[in-house]
FILO-498247 format. One record per atom (N, C-alpha, C): residue number from 1; residue in three letters; x, y, z. Coordinates in steps of 0.02 Angstrom, whole numbers, plus 50000, padded with zeros to 5 digits. Atoms other than C-alpha are relative to their C-alpha. Layout:
FILO-498247
   tornu   bakol      xx      yy      zz
     NUM     ALA       X       Y       Z
...
***
This chain:
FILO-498247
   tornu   bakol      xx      yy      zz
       1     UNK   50040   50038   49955
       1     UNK   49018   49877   53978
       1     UNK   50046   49948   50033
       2     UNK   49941   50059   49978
       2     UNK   49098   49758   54108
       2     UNK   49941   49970   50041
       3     UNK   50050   50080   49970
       3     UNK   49025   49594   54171
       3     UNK   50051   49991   50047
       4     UNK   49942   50016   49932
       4     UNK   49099   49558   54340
       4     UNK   49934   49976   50060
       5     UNK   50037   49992   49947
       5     UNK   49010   49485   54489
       5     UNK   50017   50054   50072
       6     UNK   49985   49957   49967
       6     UNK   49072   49621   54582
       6     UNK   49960   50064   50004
       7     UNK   49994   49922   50019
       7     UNK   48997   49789   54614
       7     UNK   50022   50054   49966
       8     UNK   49966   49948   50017
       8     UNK   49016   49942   54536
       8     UNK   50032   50034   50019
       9     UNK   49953   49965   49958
       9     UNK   49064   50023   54661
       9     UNK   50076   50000   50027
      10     UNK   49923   50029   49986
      10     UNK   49228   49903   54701
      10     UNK   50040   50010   49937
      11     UNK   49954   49983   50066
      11     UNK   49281   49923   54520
      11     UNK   50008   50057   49995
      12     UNK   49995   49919   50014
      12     UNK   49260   50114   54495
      12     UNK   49991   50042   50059
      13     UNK   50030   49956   49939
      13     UNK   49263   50202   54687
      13     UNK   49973   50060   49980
      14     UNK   50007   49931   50008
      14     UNK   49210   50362   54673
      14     UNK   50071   50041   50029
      15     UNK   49945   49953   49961
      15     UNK   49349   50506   54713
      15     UNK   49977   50076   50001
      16     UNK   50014   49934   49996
      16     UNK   49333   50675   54744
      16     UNK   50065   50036   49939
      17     UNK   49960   49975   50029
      17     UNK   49436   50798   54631
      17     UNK   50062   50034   50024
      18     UNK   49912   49965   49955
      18     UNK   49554   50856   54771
      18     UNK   50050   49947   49985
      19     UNK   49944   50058   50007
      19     UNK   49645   50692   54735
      19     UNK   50037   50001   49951
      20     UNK   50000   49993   50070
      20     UNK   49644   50706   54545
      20     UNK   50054   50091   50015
      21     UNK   49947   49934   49985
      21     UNK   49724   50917   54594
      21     UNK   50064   49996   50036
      22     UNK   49937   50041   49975
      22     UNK   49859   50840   54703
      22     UNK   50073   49959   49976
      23     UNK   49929   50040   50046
      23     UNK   49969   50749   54567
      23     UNK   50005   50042   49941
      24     UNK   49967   49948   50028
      24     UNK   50079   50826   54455
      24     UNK   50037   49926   49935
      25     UNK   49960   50009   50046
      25     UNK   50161   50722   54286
      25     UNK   50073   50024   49997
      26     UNK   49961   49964   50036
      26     UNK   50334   50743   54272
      26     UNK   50046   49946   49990
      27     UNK   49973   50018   50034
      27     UNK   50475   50668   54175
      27     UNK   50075   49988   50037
      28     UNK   49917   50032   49983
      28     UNK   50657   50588   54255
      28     UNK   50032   49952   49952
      29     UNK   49955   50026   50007
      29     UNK   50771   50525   54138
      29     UNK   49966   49976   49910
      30     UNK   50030   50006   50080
      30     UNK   50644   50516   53973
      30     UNK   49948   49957   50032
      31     UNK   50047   50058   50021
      31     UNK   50517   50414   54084
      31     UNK   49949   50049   50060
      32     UNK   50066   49954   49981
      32     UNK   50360   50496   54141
      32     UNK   49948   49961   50068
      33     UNK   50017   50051   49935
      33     UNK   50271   50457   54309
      33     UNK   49949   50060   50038
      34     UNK   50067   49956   49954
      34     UNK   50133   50543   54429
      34     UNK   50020   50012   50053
      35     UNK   49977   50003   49940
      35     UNK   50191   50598   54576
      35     UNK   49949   50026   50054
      36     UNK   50053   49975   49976
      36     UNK   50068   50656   54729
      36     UNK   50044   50066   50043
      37     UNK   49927   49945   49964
      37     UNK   50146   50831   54782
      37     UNK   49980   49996   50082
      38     UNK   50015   50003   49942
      38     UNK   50067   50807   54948
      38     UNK   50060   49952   50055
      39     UNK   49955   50050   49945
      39     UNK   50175   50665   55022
      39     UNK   50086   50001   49947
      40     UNK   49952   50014   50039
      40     UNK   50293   50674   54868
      40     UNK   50035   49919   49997
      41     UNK   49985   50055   50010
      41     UNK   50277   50496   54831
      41     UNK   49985   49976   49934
      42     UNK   50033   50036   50060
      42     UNK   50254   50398   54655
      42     UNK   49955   49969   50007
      43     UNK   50077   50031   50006
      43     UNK   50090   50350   54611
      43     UNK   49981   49977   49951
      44     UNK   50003   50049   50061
      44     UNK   50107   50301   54441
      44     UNK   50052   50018   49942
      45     UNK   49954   49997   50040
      45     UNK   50226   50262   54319
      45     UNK   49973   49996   49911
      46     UNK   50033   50016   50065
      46     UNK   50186   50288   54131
      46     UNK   50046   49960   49940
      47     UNK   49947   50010   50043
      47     UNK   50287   50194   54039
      47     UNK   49965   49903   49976
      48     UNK   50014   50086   50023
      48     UNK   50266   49997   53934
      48     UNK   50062   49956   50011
      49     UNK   49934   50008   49996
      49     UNK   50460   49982   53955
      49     UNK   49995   49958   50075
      50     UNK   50002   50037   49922
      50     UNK   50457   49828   54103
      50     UNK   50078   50039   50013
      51     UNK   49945   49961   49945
      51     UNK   50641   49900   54151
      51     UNK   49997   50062   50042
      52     UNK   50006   49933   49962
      52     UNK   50560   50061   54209
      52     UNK   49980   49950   50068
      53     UNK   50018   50021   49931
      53     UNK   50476   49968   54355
      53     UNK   50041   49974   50031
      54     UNK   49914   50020   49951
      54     UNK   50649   49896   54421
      54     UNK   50018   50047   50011
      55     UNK   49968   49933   49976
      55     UNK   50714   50077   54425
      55     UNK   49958   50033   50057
      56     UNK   50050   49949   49967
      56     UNK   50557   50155   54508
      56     UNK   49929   49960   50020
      57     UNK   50036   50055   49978
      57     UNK   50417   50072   54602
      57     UNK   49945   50052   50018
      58     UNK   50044   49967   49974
      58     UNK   50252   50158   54654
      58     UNK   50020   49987   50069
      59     UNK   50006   50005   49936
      59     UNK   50245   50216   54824
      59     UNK   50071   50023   49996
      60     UNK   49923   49969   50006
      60     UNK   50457   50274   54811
      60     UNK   49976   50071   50005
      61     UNK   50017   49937   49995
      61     UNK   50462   50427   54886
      61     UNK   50056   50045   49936
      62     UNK   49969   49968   50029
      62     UNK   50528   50568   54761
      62     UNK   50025   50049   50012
      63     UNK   49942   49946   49988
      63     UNK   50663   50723   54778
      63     UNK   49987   50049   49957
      64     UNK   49971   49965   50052
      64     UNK   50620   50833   54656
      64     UNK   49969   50086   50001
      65     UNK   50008   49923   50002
      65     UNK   50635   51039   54623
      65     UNK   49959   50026   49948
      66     UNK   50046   49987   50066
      66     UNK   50493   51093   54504
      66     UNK   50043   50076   49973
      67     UNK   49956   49935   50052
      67     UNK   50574   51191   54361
      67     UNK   49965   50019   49941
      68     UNK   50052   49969   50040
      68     UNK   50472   51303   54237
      68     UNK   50062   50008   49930
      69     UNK   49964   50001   50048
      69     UNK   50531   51291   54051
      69     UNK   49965   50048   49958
***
């Protein structure tokens, strides 16, 4: 439950699931991050480690060759 004078709607938008099908998880360097394959930009970084966010910033566009293991 959340107490906010805010709407629900401003806290939780709604999204459609094409957005959610669009990003992809993958892993550079041991640190794990969301990328959106559409624009191929970072969208979220998973990590607790504050030095990851000095290396890598949401919104940084990314380079990378998807490789099947």
């Amino acid at each position: 439950m959340n107490y906010s004078i805010l709407p629900e709607e401003m806290l939780v938008p709604e999204s459609d699931d094409s957005d959610f099908n669009n990003k992809i998880e993958i892993e550079i360097k041991g640190l794990v991050m969301e990328v959106d394959l559409n624009t191929g930009k970072l969208t979220r970084i998973i990590s607790s480690n504050p030095e990851a966010y000095l290396l890598y910033q949401p919104g940084l566009k990314i380079d990378f060759i998807p490789q099947i293991n």
